[in-house]
C-alpha positions as CSV (number, residue, x, y, z in Angstrom):
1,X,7.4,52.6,-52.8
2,X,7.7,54.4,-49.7
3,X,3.8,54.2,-48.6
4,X,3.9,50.2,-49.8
5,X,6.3,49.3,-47.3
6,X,5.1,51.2,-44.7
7,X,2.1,49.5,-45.2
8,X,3.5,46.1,-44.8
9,X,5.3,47.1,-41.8
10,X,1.9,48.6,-40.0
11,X,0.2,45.1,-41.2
12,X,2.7,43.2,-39.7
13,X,2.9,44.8,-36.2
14,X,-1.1,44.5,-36.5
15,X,-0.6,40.7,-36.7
16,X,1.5,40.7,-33.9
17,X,-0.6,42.4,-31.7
18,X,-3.3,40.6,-32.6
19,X,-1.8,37.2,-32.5
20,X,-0.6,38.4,-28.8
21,X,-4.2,39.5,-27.7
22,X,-5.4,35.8,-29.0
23,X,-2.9,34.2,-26.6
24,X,-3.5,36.2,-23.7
25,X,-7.4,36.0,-24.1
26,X,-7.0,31.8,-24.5
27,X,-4.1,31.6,-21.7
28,X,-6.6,33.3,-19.1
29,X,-9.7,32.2,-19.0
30,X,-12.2,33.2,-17.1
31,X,-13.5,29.9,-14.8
32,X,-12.0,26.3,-14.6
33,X,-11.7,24.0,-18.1
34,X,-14.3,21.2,-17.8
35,X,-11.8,19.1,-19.0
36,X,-9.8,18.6,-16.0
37,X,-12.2,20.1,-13.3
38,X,-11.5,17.8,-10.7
39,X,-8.2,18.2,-8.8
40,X,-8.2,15.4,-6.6
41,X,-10.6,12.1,-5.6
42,X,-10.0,10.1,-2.4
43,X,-11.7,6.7,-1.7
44,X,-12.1,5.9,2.8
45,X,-9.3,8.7,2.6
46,X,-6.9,7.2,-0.1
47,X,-5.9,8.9,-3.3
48,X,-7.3,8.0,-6.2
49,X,-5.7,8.1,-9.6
50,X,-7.7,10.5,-12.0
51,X,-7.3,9.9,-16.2
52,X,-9.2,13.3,-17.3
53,X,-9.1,12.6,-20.5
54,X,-11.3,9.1,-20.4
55,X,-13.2,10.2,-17.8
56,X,-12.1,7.6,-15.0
57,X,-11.5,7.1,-11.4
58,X,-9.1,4.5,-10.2
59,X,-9.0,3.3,-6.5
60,X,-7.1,0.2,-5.0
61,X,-8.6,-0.6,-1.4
62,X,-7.2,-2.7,0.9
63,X,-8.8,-6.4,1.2
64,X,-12.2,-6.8,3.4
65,X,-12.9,-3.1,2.6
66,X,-16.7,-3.0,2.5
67,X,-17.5,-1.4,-0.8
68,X,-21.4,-1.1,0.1
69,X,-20.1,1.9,2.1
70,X,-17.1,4.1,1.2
71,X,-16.0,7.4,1.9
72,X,-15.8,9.7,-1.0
73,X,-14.0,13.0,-1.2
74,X,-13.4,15.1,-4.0
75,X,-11.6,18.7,-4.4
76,X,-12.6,21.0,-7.2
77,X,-12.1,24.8,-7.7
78,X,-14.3,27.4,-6.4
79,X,-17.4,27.8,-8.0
80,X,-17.4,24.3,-9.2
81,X,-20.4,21.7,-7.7
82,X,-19.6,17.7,-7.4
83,X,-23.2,15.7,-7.6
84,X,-22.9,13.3,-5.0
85,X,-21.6,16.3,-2.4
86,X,-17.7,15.6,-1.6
87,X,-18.3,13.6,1.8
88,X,-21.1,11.3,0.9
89,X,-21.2,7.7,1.5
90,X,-20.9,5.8,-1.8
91,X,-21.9,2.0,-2.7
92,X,-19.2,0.8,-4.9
93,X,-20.2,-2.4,-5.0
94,X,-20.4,-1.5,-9.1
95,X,-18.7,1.5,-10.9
96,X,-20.7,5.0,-9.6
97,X,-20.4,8.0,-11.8
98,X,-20.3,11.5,-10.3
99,X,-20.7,14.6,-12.3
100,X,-19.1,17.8,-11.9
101,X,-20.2,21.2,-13.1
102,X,-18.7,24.8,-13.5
103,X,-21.7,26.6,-14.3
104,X,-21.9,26.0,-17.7
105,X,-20.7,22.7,-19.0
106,X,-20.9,19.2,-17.5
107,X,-18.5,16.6,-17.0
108,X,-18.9,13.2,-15.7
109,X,-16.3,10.5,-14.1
110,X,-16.7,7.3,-13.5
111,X,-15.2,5.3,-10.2
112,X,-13.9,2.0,-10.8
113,X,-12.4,-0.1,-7.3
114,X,-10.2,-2.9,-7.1
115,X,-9.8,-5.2,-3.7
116,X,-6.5,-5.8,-3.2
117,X,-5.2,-9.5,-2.1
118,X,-5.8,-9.4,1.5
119,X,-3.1,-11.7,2.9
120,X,-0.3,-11.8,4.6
121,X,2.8,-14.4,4.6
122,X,5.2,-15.4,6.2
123,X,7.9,-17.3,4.6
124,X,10.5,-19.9,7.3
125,X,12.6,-23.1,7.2
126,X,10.6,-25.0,9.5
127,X,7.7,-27.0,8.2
128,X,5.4,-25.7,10.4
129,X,6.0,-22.1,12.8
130,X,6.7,-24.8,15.6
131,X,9.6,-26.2,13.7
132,X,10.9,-22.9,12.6
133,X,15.1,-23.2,13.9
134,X,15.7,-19.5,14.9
135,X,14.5,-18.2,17.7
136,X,13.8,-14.7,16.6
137,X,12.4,-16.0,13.5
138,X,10.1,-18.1,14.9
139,X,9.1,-15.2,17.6
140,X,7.9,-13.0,14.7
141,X,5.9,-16.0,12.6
142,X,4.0,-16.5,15.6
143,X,3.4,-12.5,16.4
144,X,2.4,-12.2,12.7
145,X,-0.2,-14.7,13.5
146,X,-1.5,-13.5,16.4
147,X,-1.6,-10.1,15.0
148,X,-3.1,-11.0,11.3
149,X,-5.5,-14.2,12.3
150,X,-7.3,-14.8,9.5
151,X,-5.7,-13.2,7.1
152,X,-2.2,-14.8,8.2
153,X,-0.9,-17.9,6.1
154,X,2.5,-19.6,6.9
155,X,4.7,-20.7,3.9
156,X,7.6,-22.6,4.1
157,X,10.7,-21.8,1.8
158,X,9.7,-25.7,0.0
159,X,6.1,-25.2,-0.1
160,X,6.8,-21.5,-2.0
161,X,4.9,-21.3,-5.3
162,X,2.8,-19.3,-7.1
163,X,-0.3,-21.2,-6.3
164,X,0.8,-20.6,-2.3
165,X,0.9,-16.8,-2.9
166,X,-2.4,-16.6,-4.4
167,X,-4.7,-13.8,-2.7
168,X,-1.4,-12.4,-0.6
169,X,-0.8,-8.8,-0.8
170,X,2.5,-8.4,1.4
171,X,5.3,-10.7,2.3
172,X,6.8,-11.0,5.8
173,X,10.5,-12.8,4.9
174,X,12.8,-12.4,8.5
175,X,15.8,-14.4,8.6
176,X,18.4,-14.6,11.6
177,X,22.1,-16.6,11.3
178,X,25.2,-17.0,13.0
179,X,28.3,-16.8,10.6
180,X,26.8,-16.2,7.4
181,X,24.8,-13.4,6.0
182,X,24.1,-15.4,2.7
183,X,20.2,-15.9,2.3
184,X,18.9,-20.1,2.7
185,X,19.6,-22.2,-0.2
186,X,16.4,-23.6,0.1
187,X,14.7,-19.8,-0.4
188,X,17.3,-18.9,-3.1
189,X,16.3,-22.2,-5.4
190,X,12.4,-20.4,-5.4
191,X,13.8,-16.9,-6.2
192,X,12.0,-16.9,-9.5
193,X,8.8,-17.5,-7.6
194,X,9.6,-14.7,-5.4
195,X,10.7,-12.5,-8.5
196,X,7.5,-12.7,-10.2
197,X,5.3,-11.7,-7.2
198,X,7.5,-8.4,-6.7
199,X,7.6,-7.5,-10.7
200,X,4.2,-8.1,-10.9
201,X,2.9,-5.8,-8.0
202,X,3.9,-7.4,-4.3
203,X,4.9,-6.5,-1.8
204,X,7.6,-7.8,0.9
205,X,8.9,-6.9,4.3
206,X,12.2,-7.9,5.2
207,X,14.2,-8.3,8.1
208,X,17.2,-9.0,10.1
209,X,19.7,-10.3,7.5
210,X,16.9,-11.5,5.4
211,X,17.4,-7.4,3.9
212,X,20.1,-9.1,1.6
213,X,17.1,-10.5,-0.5
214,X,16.3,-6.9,-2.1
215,X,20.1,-7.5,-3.7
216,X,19.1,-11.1,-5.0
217,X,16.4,-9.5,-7.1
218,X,18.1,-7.4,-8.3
219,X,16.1,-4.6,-7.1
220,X,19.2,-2.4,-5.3
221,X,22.2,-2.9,-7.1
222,X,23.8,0.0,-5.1
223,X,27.0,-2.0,-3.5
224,X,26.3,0.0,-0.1
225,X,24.7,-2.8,2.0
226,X,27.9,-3.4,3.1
227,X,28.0,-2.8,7.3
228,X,27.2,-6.4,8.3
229,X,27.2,-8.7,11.0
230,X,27.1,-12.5,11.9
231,X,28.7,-13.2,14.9
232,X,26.8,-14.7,18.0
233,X,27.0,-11.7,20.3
234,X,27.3,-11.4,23.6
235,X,26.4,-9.3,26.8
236,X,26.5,-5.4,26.2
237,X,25.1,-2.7,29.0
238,X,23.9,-0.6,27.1
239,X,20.5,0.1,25.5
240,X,20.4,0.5,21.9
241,X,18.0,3.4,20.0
242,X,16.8,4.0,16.4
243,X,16.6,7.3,14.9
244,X,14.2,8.5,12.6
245,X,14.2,10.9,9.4
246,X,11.4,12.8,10.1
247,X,9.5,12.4,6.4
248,X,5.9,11.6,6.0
249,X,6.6,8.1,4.9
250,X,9.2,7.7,8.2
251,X,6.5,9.2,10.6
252,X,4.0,6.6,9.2
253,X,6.2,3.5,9.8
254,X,7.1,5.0,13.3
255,X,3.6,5.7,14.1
256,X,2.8,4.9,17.8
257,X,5.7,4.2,19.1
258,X,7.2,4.9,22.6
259,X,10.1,8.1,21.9
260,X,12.4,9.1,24.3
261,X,13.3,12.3,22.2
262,X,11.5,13.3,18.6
263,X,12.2,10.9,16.1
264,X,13.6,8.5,18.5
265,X,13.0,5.3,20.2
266,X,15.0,2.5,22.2
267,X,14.3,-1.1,20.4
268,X,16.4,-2.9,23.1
269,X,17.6,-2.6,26.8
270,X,20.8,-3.8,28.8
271,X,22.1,-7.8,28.3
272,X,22.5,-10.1,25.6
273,X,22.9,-8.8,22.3
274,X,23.3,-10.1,19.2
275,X,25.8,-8.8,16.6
276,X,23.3,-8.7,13.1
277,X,23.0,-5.5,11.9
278,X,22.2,-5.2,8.4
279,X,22.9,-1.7,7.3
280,X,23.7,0.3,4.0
281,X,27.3,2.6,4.6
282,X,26.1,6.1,2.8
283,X,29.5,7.9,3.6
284,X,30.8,7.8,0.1
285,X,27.6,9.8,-1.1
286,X,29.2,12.7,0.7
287,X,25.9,15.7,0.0
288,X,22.3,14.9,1.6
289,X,23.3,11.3,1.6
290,X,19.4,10.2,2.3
291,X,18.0,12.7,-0.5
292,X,20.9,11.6,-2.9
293,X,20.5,8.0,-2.5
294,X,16.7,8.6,-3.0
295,X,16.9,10.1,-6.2
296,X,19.6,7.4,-7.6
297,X,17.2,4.7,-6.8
298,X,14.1,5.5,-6.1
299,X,14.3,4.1,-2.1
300,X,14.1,6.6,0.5
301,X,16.3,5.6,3.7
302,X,13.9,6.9,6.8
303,X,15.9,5.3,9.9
304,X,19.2,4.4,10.7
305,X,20.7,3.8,14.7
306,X,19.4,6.8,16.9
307,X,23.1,8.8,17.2
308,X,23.6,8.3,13.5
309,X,20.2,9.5,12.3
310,X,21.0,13.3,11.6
311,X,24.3,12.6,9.9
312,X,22.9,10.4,7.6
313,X,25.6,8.2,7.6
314,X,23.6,4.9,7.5
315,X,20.4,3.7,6.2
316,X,19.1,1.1,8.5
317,X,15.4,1.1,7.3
318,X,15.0,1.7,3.6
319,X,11.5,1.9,1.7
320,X,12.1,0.5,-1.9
321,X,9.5,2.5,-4.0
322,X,8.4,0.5,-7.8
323,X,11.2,1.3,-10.5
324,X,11.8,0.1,-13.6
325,X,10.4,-3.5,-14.1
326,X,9.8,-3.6,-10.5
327,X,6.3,-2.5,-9.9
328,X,5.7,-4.2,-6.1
329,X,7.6,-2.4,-3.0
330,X,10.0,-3.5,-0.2
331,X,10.8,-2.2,3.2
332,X,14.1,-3.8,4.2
333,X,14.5,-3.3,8.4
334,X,18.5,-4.3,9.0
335,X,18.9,-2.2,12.2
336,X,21.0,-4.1,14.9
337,X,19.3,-5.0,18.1
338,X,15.5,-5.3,16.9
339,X,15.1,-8.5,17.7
340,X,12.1,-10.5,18.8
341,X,13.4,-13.0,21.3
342,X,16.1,-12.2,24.0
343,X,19.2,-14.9,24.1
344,X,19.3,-14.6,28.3
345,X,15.2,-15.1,28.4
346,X,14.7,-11.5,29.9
347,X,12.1,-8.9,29.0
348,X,12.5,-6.3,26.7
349,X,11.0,-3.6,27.4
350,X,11.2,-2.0,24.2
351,X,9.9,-4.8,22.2
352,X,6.4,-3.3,21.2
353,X,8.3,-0.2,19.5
354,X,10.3,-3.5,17.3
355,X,6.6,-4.7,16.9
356,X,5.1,-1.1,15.8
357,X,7.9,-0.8,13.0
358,X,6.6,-4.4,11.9
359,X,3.0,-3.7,12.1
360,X,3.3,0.1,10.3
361,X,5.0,-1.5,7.2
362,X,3.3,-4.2,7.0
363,X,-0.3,-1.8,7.1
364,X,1.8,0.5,4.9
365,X,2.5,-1.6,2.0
366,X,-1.0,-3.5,2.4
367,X,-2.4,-0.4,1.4
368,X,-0.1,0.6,-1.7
């Protein structure tokens, strides 16, 4: 009886050892899977998205990219070759496969592109950019022009539809008033048409006190927006600044601008100011206020007024990444003093860094 169960026990701590020398042999292997060979794919230096399993390359590319002649890069382990080399010049003018090899097997991936709309629009009261009533809001429809050309389009708040936001890819909306912060009536009655376009993929840019739109659709429903101002301002000595975070996506919307200290940059200079800042109050989230408010709603604050940058205090220029049903992204910009026209017709010196921030979102979210 003895031997028999000493047998049993010797068999099973065979089968254990065995079963633990057929895990270690299949959890090290000895060169890279085939199935998921490639690590990473980039199309004229974007990222593509990479489905191993079907085989399939993925790039979005911004509108009037040529796609007779693109840039492709791809990253696979060592001892693995990518037929065309990483680096070559691709026609994508219809889906190109590439194959990859580790020496033994073969895989191949297919790259499929998509143009993305190529537009951009800007949305006013006026008619026409000539009839536009605020000053600053007409200031920045005609510099969107002027910096956009052809691919600019103007769009009233009564001529908003789908139809007019056919081929646009990113949404300029800026809106500057004295004693109210509530958004136009005339906007608010084609909120569904603006609801749609941001569900469904756009993307917008907003301004000034026009920020209050990314609360009427319903995409921040944080109750923090709350440091606001409407009155008609006046004459102030100082010059204001805007601080920012320091991220990757911050030093992107802040690239080429004019600093006066890292991170920093004046927007306006001495004389007439007026009082609209459009800020979000982070001092109730009382540890790493910017990373906190980041992972409770998917938007990363990235700027706020140049002395309250490192306390994190503030969120005066927010980047509203896709969540839930919201599949398009916003960059709200609500940072007293970055205006566009100055009340006392002077010179602002500083008004090309206001432009920059514009222009770097703008290019930013063209490209998402």
């Amino acid at each position: 009886m003895k031997k028999l169960i000493l047998k049993s026990v010797f068999a099973i701590v065979a089968l254990v050892v065995g079963l633990q020398s057929c895990n270690e042999r299949e959890n090290y292997m000895d060169g890279p899977k085939v199935l998921d060979i490639v690590e990473s794919v980039t199309i004229n230096s974007k990222s593509a998205e990479v489905d191993h399993l079907a085989g399939t390359i993925n790039i979005s590319l911004t509108g009037g990219t040529d796609l007779g002649s693109v840039l492709f890069e791809a990253s696979a382990p060592d001892g693995v070759t990518v037929t065309p080399m990483s680096g070559s010049s691709l026609d994508l003018t219809t889906p190109v496969q590439f194959v990859v090899s580790n020496g033994v097997s073969e895989r191949t991936y297919t790259i499929y592109p998509t143009i993305l709309p190529s537009k951009v629009a800007f949305l006013g009261d006026g008619a026409t950019i000539a009839e536009i009533a605020d000053d600053d809001v007409k200031a920045a429809a005609e510099w969107t022009q002027a910096t956009y050309g052809n691919d600019f389009v103007y769009i009233s708040y009564d001529d908003l539809s789908d139809e007019a936001l056919d081929g646009v890819n990113v949404i300029l909306y800026i809106y500057d008033n004295v004693g109210s912060s509530a958004q136009p009536a005339a906007l608010l009655e084609k909120l569904n048409v603006l609801s749609k376009f941001y569900v469904q993929g756009g993307k917008i840019v907003a301004g000034l006190l026009g920020t209050g739109l990314v609360e009427e659709l319903g995409r921040d429903n944080s109750g923090l927006r709350t440091i606001i101002g409407t009155g008609e301002g006046g004459s102030n000595p100082d010059t204001w600044g805007i601080g920012f975070s320091g991220s990757p996506v911050s030093n992107i919307i802040s690239t080429g601008m004019d600093f006066y200290a890292p991170n920093m940059a004046y927007v306006i200079n001495a004389g007439y100011k007026e009082d609209h800042n459009a800020l979000w109050n982070l001092g109730s989230i009382t540890s790493a206020p910017y990373a906190t408010f980041s992972s409770r709603y998917n938007a990363e604050p990235i700027a706020a007024w140049d002395w309250a940058v490192e306390g994190q205090g503030f969120a005066g220029i927010i980047v509203w990444n896709p969540s839930g049903r919201f599949e398009g992204y916003m960059i709200t910009i609500g940072i007293g003093g970055m205006e566009w026209s100055m009340n006392d017709d002077r010179d602002n010196p500083y008004l090309s860094n206001v432009q920059k921030i514009y222009k770097n979102s703008i290019d930013y979210l063209s490209a998402k």
